[in-house]
C-alpha positions in Angstrom: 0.0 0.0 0.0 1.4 3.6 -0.9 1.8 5.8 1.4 -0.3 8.1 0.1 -3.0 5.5 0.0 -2.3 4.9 3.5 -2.8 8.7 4.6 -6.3 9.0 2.8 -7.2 5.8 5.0 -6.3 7.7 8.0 -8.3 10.6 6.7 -11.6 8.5 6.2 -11.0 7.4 9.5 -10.1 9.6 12.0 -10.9 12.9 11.7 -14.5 12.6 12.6 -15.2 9.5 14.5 -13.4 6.2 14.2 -15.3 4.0 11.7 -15.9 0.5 12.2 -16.2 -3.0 10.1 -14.5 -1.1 6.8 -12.5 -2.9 5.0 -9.0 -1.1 3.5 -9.1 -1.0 -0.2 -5.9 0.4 -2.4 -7.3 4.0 -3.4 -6.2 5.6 -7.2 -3.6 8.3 -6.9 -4.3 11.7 -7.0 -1.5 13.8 -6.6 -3.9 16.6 -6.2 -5.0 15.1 -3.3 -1.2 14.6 -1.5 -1.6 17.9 0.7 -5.5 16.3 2.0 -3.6 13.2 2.6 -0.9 15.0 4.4 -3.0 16.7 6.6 -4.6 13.7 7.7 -1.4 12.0 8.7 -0.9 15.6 10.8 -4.6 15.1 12.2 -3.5 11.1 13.3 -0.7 12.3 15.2 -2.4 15.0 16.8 -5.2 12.4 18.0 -2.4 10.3 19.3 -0.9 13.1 20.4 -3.9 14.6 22.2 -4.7 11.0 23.8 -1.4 10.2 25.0 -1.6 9.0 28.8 0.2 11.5 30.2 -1.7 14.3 28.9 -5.7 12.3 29.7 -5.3 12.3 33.5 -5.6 14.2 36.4 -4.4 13.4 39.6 -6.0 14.6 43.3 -4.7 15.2 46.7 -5.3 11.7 47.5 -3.0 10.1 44.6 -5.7 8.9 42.7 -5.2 9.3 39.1 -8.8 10.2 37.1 -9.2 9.6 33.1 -10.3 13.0 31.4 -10.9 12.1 27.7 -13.6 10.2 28.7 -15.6 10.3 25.6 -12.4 9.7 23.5 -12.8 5.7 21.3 -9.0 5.4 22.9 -10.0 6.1 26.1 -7.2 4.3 28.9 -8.9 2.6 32.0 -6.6 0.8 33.9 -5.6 0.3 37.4 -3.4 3.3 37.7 -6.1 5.6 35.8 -9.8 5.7 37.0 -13.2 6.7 36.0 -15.3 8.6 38.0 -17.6 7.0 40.0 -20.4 9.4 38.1 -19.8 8.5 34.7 -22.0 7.1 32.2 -22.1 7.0 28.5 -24.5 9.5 27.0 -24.8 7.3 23.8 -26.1 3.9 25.0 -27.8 1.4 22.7 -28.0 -1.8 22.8 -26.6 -3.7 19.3 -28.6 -5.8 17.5 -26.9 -9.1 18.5 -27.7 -12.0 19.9 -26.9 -12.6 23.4 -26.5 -15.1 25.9 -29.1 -14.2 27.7 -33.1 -13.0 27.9 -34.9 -10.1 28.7 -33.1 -6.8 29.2 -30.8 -5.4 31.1 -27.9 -2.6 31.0 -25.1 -4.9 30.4 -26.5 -5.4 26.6 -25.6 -1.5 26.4 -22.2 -0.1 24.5 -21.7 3.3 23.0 -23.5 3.6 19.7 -20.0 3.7 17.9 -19.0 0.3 19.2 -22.8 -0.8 19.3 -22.8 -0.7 15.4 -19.4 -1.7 15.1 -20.1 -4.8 16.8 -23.2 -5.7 14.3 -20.8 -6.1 11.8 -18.3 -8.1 13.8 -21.3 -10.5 14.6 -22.6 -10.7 10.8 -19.2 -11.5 9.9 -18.6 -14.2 12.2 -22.5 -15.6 11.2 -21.2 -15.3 7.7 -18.5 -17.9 8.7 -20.9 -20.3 10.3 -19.3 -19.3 13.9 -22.0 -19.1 16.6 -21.1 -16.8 19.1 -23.2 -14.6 21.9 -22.8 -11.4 23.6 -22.5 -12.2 27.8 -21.6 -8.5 29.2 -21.1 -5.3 27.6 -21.8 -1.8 29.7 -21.4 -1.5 33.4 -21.9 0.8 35.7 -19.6 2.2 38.6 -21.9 0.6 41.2 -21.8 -2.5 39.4 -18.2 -3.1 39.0 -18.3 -2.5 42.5 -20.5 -5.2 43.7 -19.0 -7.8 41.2 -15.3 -7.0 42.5 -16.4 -7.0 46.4 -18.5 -10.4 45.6 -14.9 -11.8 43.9 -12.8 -10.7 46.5 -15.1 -12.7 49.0 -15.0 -15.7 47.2 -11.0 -15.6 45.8 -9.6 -13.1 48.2 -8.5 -9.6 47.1 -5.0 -10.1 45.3 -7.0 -13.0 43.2 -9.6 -10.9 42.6 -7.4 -8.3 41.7 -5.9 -10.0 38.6 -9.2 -11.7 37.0 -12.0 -8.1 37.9 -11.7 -4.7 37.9 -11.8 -2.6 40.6 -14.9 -0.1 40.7 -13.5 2.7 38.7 -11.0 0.7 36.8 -13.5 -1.6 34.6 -13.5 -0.9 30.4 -17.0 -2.4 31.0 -17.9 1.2 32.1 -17.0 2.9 29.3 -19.5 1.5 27.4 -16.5 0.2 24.8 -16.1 -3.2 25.6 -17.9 -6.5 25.4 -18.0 -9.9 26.4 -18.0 -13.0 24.2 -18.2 -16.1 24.7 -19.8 -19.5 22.9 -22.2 -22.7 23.4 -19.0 -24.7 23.2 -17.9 -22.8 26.2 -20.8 -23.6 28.1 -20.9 -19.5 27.5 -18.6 -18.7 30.7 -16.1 -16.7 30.8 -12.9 -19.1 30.8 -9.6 -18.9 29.3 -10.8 -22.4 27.6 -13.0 -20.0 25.0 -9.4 -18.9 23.7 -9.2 -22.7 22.1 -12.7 -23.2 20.8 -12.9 -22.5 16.9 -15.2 -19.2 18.3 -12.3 -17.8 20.7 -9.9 -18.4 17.4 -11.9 -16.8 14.8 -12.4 -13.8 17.3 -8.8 -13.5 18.0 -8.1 -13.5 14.0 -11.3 -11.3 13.0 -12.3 -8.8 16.0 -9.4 -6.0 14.7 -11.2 -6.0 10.9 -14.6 -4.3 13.3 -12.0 -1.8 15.3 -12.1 -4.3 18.2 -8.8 -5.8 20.1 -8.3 -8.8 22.6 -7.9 -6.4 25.5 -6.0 -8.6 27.3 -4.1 -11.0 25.6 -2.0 -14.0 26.8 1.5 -13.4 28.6 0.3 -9.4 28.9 0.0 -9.8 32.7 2.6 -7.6 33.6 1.8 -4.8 31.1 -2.4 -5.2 31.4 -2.3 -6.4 35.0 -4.9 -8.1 34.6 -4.8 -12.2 33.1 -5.3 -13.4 29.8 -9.2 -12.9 28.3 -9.7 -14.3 25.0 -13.5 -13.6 25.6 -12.8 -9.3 26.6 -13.4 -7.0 23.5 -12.5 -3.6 23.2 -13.5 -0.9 20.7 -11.0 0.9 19.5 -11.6 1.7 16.2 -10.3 0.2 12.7 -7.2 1.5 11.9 -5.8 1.5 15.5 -7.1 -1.9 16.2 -5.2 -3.6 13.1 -2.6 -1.6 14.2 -2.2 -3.3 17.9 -2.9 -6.8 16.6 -0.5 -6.7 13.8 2.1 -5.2 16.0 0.9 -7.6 19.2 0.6 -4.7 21.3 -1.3 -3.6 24.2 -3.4 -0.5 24.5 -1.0 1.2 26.8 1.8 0.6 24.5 0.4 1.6 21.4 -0.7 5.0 23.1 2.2 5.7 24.6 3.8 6.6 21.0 1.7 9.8 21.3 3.9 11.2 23.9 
């Protein structure tokens, strides 16, 4: 792919909002159009820029360290950078997808963006004759809170620690992430999912949507958190085939914006 090619992709995709499910298609050249294309790899940078860690946080007299580009498709939640307890998505929907269970409830929820984006993802994967469900997409601060007390009770806090989110600290909250998981994994949440035909075809297929395995396997140290082949995050096209192609996490591939 030219690099000019390349620069009108990143055009289309980022100055705006972050499209999802598009496929990249080589693009005639247009020398006319080289300044455009230019200016769109300047406009990329500045979003990386502009969402670099250490310019999205604040911290208080207390030491806790509080995300502030909260609406941002990049958006880092981690356990050194927080939500606050108050914040929920303006943009909720719930995606037309099937899910693993009835009736409704918040946790179908995810910001329109990812809502749609997912759609395709699941079309794709119908397409393919893969069956898989949604589990558990948006939740609130409050109910972060009561899954990670309710974990720590049962596995004690340092176990807890590694396989939940604290309240505060959850992607589930920003409305950006969902959980996946299959019939063949008795639709739990298990690192098994990762070796069912469903948890392969998601690993391979998720980035072509703008979604990433959040946490991947042997990221411990840089995610905290373990491996979880079934945790989806939106991030948008472009940056998502980024990360996977590269095998990098989140916080690395943002910290280039520094």
């Amino acid at each position: 792919m030219s690099s000019f090619t390349r620069k009108s992709i990143i055009s289309t995709m980022l100055i705006g909002s972050v499209l999802a499910g598009t496929a990249f298609t080589a693009l005639p050249m247009n020398h006319s159009l080289i300044p455009v294309a230019s200016a769109a790899s300047s406009s990329f940078s500045q979003f990386l820029h502009d969402n670099a860690p250490s310019r999205t946080v604040t911290t208080n007299s207390k030491g806790v360290a509080t995300v502030t580009n909260l609406s941002s498709t990049v958006v880092l939640v981690n356990k050194k950078r927080n939500l606050p307890s108050t914040y929920e998505p303006k943009d909720l929907v719930v995606p037309n997808i099937p899910f693993s269970f009835s009736g409704s409830s918040p946790k179908k929820q995810m910001r329109k963006v990812a809502a749609s984006a997912i759609e395709k993802l699941f079309a794709a994967a119908k397409k393919d004759g893969i069956d898989i469900k949604a589990v558990s997409g948006y939740r609130s601060y409050a109910t972060q809170k009561s899954i990670f007390d309710r974990n720590a009770s049962i596995k004690g806090e340092a176990v807890a620690n590694k396989t939940s989110a604290r309240p505060g600290q959850s992607e589930h909250q920003t409305g950006l992430a969902m959980d996946i998981s299959s019939a063949s994994a008795g639709y739990d949440l298990q690192q098994s999912f990762g070796n069912t035909k469903e948890g392969r075809w998601l690993k391979a297929n998720a980035h072509k949507y703008g979604f990433i395995i959040r946490y991947g396997k042997d990221q411990e140290k840089l995610t905290g958190y373990s491996y979880e082949p079934w945790h989806v995050r939106y991030v948008g096209v472009y940056i998502a085939g980024e990360i996977t192609s590269q095998k990098l996490t989140l916080e690395q591939y943002l910290e280039r914006g520094k």
